[in-house]
NUMAR-377866 format. One line per 5 residues: for each residue x, y, z of N, C-alpha, C, CB. Coordinates in nm, 2 decimals. Each point is the difference from the previous one (the first is absolute). Glycine has a CB too. Example, Ala and Ser with C-alpha at 12.3 -4.5 7.8 and 13.67 -1.06 7.14 Angstrom:
1.32,-0.57,0.78,-0.09,0.12,0.00,0.09,0.12,0.00,-0.19,-0.12,0.12; 0.15,0.23,-0.19,0.09,0.11,0.00,-0.08,0.11,0.08,0.12,-0.06,-0.22
This chain:
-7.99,-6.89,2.02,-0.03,0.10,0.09,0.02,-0.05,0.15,-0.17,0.10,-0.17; 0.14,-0.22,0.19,-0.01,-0.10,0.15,0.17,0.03,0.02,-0.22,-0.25,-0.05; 0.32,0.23,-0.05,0.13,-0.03,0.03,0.02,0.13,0.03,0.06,-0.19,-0.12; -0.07,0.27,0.08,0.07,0.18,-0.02,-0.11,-0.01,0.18,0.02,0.17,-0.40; -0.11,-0.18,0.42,-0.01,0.05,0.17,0.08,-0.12,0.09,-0.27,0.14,-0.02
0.22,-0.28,-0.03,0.10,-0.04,0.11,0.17,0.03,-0.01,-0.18,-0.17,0.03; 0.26,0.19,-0.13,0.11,0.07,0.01,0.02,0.14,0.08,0.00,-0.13,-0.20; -0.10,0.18,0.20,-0.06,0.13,0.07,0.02,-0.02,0.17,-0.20,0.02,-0.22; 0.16,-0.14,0.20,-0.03,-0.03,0.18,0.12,-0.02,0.02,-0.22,-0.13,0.04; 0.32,0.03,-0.08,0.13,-0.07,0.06,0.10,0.16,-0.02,-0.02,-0.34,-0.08
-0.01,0.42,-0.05,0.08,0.12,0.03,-0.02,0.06,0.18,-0.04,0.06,-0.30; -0.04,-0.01,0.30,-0.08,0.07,0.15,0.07,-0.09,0.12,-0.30,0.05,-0.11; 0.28,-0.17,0.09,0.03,-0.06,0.15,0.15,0.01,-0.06,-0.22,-0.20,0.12; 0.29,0.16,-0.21,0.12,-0.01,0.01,0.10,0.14,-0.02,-0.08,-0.25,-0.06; 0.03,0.37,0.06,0.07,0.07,-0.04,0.11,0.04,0.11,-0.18,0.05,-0.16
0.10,-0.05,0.24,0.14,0.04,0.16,0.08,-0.06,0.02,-0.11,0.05,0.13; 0.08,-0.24,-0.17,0.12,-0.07,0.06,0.15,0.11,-0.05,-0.14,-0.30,-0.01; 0.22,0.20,0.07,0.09,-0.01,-0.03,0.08,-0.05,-0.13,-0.07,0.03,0.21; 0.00,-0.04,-0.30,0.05,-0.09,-0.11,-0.11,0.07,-0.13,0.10,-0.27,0.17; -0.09,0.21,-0.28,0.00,0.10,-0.11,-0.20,-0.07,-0.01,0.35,0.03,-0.17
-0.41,0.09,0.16,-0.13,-0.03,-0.05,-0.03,-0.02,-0.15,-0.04,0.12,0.19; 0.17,-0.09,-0.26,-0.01,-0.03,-0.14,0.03,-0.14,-0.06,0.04,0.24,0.00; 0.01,-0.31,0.11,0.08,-0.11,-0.01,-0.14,-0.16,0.07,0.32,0.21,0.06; -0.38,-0.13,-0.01,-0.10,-0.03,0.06,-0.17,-0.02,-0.14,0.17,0.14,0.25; -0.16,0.00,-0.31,-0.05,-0.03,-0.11,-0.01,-0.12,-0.11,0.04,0.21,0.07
0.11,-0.17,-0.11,0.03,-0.08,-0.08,-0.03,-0.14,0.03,0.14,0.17,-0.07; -0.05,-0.22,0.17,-0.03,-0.14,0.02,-0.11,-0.07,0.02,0.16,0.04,0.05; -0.27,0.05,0.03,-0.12,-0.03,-0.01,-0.09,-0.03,-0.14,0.04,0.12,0.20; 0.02,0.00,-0.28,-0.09,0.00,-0.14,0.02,-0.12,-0.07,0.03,0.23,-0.04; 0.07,-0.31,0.04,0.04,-0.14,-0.04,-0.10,-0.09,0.06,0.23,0.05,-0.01
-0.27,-0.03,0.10,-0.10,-0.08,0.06,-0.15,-0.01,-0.01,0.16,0.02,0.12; -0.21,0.13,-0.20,-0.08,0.01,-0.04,-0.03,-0.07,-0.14,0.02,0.19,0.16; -0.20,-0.21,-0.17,-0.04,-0.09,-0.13,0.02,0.08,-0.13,-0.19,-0.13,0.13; 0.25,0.23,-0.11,0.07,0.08,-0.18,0.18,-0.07,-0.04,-0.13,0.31,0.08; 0.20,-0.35,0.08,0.13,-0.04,0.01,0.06,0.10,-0.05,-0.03,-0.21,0.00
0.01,0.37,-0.02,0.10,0.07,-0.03,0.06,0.11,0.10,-0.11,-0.05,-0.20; 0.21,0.13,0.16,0.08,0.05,0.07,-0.12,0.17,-0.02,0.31,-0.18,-0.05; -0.31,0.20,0.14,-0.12,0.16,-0.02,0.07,0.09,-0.06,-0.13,0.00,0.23; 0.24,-0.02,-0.23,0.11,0.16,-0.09,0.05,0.09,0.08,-0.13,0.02,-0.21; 0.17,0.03,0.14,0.08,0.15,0.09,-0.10,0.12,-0.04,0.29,-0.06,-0.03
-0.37,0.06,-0.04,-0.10,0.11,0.01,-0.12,0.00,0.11,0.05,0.00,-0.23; -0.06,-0.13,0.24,-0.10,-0.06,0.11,0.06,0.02,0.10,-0.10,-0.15,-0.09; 0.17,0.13,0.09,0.13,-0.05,0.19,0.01,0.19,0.02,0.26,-0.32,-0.06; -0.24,0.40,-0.03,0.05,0.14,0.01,-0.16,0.07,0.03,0.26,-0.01,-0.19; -0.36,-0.05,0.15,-0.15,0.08,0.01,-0.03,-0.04,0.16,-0.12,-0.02,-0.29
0.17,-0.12,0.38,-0.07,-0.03,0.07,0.15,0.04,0.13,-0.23,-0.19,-0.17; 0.33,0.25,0.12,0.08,0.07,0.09,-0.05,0.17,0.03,0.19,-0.18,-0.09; -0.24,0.23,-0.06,-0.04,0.13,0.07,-0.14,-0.01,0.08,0.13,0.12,-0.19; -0.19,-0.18,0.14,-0.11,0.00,0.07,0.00,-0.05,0.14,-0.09,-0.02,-0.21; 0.16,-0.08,0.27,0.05,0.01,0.13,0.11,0.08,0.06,-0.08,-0.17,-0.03
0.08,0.33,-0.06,0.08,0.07,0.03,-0.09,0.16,0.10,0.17,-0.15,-0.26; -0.29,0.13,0.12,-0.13,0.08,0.04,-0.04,-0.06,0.08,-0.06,0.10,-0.16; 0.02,-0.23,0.19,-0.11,-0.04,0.13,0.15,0.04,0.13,-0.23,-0.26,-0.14; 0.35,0.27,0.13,0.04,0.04,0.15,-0.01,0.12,0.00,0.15,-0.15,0.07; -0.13,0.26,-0.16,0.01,0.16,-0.02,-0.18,0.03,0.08,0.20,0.02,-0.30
-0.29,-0.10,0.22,-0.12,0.03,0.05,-0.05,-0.02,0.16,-0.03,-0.06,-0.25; 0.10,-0.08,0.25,-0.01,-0.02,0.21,0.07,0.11,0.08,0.04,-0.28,-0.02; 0.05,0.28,-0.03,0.12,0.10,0.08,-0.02,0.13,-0.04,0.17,-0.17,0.01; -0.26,0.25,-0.09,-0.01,0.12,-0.01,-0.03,0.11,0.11,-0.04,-0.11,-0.20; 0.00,0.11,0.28,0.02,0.06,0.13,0.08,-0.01,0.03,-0.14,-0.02,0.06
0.22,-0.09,-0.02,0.12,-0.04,0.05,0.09,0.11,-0.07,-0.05,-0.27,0.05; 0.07,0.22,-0.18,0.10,0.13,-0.09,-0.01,0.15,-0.02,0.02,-0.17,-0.10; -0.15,0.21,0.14,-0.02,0.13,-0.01,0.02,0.06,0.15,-0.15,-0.03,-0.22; 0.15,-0.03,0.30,0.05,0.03,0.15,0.11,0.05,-0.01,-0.10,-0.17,0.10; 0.19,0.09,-0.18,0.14,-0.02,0.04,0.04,0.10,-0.10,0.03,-0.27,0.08
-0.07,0.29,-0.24,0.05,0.10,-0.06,-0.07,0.11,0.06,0.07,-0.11,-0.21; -0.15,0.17,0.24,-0.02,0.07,0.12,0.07,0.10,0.08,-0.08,-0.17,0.00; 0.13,0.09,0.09,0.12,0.00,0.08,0.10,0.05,-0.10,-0.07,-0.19,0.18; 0.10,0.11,-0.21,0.15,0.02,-0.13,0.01,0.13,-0.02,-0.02,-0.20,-0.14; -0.06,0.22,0.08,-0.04,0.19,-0.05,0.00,0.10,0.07,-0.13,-0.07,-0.13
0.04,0.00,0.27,0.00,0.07,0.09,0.11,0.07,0.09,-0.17,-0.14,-0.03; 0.26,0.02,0.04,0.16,0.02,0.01,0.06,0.02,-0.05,0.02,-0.07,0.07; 0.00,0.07,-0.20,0.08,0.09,-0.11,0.00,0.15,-0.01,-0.04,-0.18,-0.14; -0.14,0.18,0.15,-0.02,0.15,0.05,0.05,0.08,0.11,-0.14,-0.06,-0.08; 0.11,-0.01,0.13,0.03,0.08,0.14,0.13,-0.01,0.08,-0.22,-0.03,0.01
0.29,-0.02,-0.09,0.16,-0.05,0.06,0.02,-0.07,0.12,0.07,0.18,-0.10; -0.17,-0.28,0.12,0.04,-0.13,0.10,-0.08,0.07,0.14,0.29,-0.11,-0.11; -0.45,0.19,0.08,0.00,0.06,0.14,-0.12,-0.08,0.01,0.11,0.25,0.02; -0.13,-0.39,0.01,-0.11,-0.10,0.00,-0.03,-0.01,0.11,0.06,-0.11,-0.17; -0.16,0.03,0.26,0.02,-0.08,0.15,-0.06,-0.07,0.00,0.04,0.12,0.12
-0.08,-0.31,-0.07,-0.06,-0.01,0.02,-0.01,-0.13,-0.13,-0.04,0.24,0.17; -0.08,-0.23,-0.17,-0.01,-0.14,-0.17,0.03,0.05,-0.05,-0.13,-0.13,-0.05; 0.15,0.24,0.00,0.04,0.05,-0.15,0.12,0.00,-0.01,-0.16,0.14,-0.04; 0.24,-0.11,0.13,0.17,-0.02,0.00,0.00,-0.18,0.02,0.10,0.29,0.14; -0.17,-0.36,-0.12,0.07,-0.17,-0.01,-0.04,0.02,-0.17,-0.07,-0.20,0.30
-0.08,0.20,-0.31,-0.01,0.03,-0.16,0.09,0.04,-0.10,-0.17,0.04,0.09; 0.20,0.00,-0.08,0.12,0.14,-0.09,0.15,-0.12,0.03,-0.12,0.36,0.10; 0.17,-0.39,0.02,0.06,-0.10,0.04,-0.02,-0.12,-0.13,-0.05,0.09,0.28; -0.03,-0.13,-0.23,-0.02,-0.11,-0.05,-0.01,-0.07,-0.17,-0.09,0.05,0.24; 0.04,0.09,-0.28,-0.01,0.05,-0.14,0.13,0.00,-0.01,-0.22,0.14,-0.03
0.31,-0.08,0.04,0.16,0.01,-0.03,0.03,-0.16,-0.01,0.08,0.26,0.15; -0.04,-0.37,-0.07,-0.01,-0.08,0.03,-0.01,-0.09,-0.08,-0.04,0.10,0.15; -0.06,-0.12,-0.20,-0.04,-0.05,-0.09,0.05,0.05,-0.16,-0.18,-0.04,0.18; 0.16,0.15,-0.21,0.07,0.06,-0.09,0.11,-0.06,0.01,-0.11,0.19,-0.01; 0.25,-0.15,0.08,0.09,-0.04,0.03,0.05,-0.19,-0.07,-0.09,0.23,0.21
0.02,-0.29,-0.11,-0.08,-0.15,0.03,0.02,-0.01,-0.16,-0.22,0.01,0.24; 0.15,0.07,-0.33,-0.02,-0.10,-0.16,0.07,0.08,-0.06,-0.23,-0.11,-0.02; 0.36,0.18,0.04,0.12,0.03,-0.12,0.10,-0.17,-0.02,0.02,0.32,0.09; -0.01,-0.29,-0.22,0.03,-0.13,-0.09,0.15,0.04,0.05,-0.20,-0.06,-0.25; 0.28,-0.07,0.36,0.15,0.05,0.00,0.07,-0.11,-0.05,0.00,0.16,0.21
């Protein structure tokens, strides 16, 4: 149980870098007093779950923005103001994460 939260912890700080938090896991788990590799069910439970703790931080943040989105879809781009950077920015991002 000690290992599954401190794996817990180095997920959290390490997820942003720039480099794989799963890669980060693993090598760590070697170092732990089990010496094993945590798995891919483990490594895949402790990705979604730092998937929900950003969905959960940033939930304002995303309902702002789909918001807007709708708001502008609706209304055919007659925004002003935040809601048009919003709606902006929401595109953007959308945009931003198509797989090319």
């Amino acid at each position: 149980m000690l290992e599954a939260i401190f794996l817990g912890i180095i997920q959290g700080l390490t997820e942003f870098l720039p480099v794989s938090s799963s890669a980060h896991i693993r090598i760590l788990g070697e170092f732990l007093p089990s010496a094993q590799d945590p798995g891919a069910t483990f490594t895949a439970i402790m990705q979604i779950g730092t998937e929900i703790a950003v969905l959960i931080y940033f939930r304002a943040d995303i309902a702002r923005l789909i918001s807007a989105s709708l708001k502008w879809l609706i209304s055919r781009g007659g925004l002003v103001g935040s809601e048009r950077s919003d709606a902006r920015l929401s595109t953007l991002i959308l945009l931003g994460s198509l797989p090319i």
